[in-house]
C-alpha positions, 0 to 999 in steps of 0.5 A: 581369097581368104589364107592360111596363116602360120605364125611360129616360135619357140617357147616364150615368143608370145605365140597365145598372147598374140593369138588372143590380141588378134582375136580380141580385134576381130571382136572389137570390130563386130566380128565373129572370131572362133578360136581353136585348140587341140585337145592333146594340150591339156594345159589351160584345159578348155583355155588358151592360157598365155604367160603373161596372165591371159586366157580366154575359152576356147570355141572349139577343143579339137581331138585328134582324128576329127575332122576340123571343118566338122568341128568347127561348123558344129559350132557356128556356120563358116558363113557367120564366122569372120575368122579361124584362130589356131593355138597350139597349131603343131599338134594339129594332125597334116589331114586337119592342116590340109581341112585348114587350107580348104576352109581358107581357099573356098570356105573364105574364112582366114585361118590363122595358126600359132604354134612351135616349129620343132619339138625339143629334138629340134624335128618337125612336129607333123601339123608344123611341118605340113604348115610349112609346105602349104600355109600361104603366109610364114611368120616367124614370131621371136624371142631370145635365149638367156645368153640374149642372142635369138632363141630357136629351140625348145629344151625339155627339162625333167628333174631339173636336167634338160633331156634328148630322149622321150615321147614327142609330146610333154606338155609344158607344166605337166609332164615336162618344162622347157626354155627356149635356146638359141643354137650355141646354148642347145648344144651346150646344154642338151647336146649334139644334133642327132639325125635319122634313127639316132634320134 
């Protein structure tokens, strides 16, 4: 039976790069990969970019409130595509998390996801978080702060000064920067934990 594959990390954790490594082995093999992104990610426009310098177009550019599976077989027949590539898989919606699931299970065809855990509130993004609850397999994919101890979180920064308050999705480049923390440094930088409504 084929699954549902959710690698996370924080920023910088060479989520895309190794999203396009996989892809690229599928290819090498006579394989027919697609590859996925929501297109609330304007970064890269039709790409998935990585930092080191990589990029690839993407198959299909996912809108929010469309449904995945029709997305995906607009573009190639489940039957001819040997796996699914996610990036940016936390702005997917739960209902398109759970198609992803589906496709796996009786589709047959491997969907592997890539994307953040938490937001830079350190809350759950809705498409991670139903990742969380069903995916088949977990990975985390790491990376480190620059005190050097395993980075976490992800602090947004505008004007220089990292913020605690703002709309959920700022995209990296555009609307906001970000630098991956670990716990200790979060705290430091960008201040207490808040929980509920505080928030």
């Amino acid at each position: 039976m084929a699954k549902l594959y959710f690698r996370y990390g924080a920023m910088n954790s060479s989520k895309s790069a190794l999203l396009l490594t996989a892809a690229y082995n599928y290819e090498e093999r006579d394989q027919r990969p697609v590859i996925v992104k929501p297109g609330v990610d304007t970064k890269a426009g039709r790409a998935v970019s990585s930092r080191i310098g990589v990029e690839r177009p993407v198959d299909v550019l996912l809108e929010d409130g469309v449904s995945l599976e029709a997305a995906i077989t607009a573009h190639a027949p489940l039957a001819q595509i040997d796996a699914i590539f996610i990036d940016e898989a936390q702005f997917l919606t739960p209902s398109q998390v759970d198609e992803a699931f589906t496709i796996a299970v009786t589709g047959g065809v491997p969907v592997l996801c890539y994307g953040l855990r938490g937001d830079f509130t350190t809350r759950s993004f809705p498409g991670s978080l139903r990742l969380l609850e069903i995916a088949h397999s977990i990975e985390e994919l790491k990376t480190i702060c620059r005190c050097g101890s395993k980075a976490i979180f992800n602090a947004r920064i505008v004007g220089g000064e990292f913020v605690s308050h703002g709309a959920q999705v700022a995209i990296d480049g555009q609307q906001a920067d970000y630098e991956s923390l670990c716990g200790r440094c979060y705290l430091a930088k960008v201040g207490p934990l808040r929980v509920g409504a505080e928030a």
